[in-house]
C-alpha positions as CSV (number, residue, x, y, z in Angstrom):
1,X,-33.1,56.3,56.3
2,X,-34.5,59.8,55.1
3,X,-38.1,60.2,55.2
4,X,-39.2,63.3,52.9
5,X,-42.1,63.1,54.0
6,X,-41.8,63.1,58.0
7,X,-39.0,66.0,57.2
8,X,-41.7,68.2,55.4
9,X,-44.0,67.6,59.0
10,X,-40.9,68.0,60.9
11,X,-39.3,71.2,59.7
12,X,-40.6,74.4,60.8
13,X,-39.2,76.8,58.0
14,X,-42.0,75.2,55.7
15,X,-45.2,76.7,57.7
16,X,-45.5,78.9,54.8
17,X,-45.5,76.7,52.3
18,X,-47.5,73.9,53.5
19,X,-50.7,76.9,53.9
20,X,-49.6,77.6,50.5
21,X,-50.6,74.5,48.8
22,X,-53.9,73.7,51.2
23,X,-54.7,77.5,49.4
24,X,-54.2,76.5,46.2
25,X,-56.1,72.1,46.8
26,X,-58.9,74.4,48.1
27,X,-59.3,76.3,44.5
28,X,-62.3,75.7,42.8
29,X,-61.4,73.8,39.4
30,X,-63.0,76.8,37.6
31,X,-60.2,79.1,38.2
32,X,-56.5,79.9,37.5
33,X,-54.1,80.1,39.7
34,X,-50.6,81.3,40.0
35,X,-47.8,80.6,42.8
36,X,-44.8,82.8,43.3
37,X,-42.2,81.0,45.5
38,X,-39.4,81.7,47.0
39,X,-36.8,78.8,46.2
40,X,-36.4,75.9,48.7
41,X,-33.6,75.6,51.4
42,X,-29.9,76.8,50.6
43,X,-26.6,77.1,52.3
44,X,-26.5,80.9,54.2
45,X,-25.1,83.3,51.6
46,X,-21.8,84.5,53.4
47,X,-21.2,87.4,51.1
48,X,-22.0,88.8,47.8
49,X,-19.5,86.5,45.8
50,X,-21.9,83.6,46.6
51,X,-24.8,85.3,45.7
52,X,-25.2,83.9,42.8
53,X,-23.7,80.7,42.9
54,X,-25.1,79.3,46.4
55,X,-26.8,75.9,46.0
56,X,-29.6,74.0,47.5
57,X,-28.8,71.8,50.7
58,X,-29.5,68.0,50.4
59,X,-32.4,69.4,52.5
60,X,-33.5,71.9,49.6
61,X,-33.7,69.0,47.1
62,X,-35.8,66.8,49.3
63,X,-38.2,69.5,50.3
64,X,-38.5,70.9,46.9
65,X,-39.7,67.4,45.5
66,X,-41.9,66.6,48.4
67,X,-43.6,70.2,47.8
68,X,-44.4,69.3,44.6
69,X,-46.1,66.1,45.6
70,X,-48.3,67.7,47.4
71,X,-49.4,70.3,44.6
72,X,-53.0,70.2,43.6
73,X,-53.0,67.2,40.9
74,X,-56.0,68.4,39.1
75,X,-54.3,71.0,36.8
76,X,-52.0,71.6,33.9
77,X,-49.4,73.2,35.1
78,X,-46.6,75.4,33.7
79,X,-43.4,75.8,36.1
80,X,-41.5,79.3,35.2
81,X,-37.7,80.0,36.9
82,X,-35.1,82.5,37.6
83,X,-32.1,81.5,35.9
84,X,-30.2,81.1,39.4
85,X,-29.0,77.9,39.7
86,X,-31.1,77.0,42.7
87,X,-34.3,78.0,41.5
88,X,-33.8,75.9,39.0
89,X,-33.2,73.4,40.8
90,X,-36.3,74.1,43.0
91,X,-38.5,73.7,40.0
92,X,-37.0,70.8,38.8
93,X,-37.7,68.8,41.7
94,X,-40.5,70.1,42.4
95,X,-41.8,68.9,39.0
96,X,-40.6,65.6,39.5
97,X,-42.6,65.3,42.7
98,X,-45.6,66.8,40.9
99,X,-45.2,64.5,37.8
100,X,-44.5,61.5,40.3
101,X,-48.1,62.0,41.6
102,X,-49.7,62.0,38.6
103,X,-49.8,65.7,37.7
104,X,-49.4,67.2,34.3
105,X,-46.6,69.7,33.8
106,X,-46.9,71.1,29.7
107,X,-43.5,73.2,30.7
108,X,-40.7,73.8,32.2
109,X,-38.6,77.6,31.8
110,X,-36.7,80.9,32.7
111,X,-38.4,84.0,33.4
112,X,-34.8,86.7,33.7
113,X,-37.6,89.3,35.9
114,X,-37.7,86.5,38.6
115,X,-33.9,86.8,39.0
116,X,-33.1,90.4,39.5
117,X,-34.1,94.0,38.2
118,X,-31.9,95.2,35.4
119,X,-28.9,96.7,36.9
120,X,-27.4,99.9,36.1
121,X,-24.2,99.8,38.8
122,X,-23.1,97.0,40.6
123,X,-22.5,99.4,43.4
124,X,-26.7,98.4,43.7
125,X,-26.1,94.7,45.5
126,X,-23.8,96.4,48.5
127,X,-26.8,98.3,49.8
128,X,-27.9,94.6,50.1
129,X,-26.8,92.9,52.9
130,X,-25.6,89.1,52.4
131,X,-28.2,86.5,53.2
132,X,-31.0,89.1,52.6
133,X,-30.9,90.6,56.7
134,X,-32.4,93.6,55.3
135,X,-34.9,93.0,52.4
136,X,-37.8,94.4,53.6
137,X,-35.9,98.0,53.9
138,X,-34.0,97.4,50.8
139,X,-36.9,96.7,49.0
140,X,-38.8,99.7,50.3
141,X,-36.4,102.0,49.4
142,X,-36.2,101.2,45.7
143,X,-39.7,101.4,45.9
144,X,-39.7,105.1,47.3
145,X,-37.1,105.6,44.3
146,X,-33.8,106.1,46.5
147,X,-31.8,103.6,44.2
148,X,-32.9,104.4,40.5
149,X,-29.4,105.7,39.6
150,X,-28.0,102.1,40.3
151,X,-31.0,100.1,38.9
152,X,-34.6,100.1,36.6
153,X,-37.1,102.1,38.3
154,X,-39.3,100.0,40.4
155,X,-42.3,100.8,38.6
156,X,-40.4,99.7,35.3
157,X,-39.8,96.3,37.1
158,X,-43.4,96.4,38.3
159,X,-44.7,96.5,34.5
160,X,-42.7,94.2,33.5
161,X,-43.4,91.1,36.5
162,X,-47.1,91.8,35.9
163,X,-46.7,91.2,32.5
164,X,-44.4,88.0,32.9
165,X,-47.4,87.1,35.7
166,X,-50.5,88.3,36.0
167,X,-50.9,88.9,32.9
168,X,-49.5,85.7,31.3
169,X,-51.7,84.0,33.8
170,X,-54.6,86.2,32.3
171,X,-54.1,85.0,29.0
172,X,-54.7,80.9,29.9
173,X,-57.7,78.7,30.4
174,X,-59.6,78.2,33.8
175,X,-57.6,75.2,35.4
176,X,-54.4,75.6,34.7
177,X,-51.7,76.3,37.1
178,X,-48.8,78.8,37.0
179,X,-46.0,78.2,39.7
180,X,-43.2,80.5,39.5
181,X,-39.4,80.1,41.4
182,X,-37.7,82.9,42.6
183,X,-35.7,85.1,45.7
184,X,-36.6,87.2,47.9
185,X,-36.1,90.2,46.3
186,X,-38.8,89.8,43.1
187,X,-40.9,88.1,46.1
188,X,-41.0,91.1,48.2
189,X,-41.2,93.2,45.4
190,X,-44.3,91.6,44.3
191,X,-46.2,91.7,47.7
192,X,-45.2,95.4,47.3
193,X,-47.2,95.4,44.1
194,X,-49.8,93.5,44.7
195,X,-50.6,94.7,48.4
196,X,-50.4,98.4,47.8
197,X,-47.9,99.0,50.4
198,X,-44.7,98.9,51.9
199,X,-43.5,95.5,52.8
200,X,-42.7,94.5,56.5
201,X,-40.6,92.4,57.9
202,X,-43.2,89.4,58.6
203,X,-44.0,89.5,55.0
204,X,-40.3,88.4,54.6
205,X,-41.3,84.3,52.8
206,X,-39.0,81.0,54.7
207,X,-37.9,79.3,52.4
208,X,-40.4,77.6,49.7
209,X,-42.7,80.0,51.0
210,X,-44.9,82.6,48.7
211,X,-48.0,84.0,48.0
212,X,-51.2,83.2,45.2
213,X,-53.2,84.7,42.6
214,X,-56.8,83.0,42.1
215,X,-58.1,84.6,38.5
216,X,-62.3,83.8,38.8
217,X,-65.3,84.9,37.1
218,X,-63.5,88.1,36.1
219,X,-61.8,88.7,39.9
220,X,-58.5,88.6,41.2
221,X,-57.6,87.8,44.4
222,X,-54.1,87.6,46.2
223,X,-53.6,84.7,49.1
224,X,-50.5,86.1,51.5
225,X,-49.3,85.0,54.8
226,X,-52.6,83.5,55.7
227,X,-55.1,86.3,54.4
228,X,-56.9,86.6,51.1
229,X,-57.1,89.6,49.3
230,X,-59.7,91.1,46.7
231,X,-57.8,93.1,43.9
232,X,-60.0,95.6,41.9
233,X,-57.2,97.8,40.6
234,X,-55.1,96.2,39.0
């Protein structure tokens, strides 16, 4: 018999996310935070056909739901989605995990900026290769404005997830929670953003995986890949 929760000690892939969440329990309730995570574990995307229709595993499901029992209980939360089918089903699970602990989640909904930029050419996805091998490149170079004939400029995208984020997350009371289900590509776009620099390939988030925004006392500060982060210009 399955055991979700010896699976979420047993598999490695979920380092990430487990120093994720002891981030966030160690918040002080005064604060509000804001999770951007990379959806839980799929099938490998063979090529661009499945891109968009490639599922969670059995795996993925468990995971997801176990991840959100372990969320910090002590907040209202609000879980936000790309309309992919898996990151939906990410945050459905993981707010049935959440809710099953005793959490409190006020919503549940689709954010299109968490999905993709808005594409100009389709030629765009074949500088992508399947599975996401080369993210942190392809990610770097729309940054540096090499693909803005094929798709939004990145700092159009940028305006627009900071809206859709930070400052949605601005706009809320001190203890409240804002978790929000995504790929790869808005997740290393947003470490691009909120870092100041080009991505690497370490900064590349396993599955479930992600990084924070704490909102205290009139700071911001970004939690990624074990380090925290003081943001003063932003």
């Amino acid at each position: 018999m399955l055991n979700a929760s010896s699976e979420w000690e047993r598999e490695d892939w979920l380092h990430s996310a487990k120093k994720l969440i002891q981030w966030a329990s160690e918040a002080t309730p005064d604060s509000r935070l804001m999770l951007l995570v990379r959806h839980s574990h799929r099938e490998i995307i063979e090529d661009h056909t499945a891109q968009l229709s490639t599922e969670l595993t059995p795996l993925g499901y468990r995971m997801s739901t176990e991840m959100g029992r372990r969320l910090p209980l002590d907040r209202k939360t609000w879980m936000f989605f790309s309309f992919v089918t898996r990151c939906y089903q990410t945050a459905d699970e993981m707010v049935k995990g959440l809710v099953e602990k005793g959490g409190v989640v006020e919503d549940l909904d689709t954010l299109a900026v968490l999905a993709t930029p808005e594409v100009k050419d389709q030629e765009f996805w074949n500088e992508l290769q399947p599975d996401g091998k080369n993210i942190t490149n392809f990610v770097n170079r729309w940054g540096d404005g090499v693909y803005e004939e094929f798709v939004e400029p990145f700092d159009d995208y940028k305006g627009r997830l900071l809206k859709d984020t930070i400052e949605r997350l601005r706009a809320v009371p001190n203890g409240t929670m804002h978790i929000h289900v995504t790929h790869d590509l808005a997740l290393m776009a947003a470490k691009r953003i909120l870092l100041g620099r080009p991505v690497d390939v370490p900064d590349r988030e396993p599955f479930l995986g992600g990084i924070g925004v704490m909102l205290k006392d009139g700071q911001m500060t970004v939690y990624s890949s074990g380090e925290v982060f003081l943001l003063e210009n932003l």
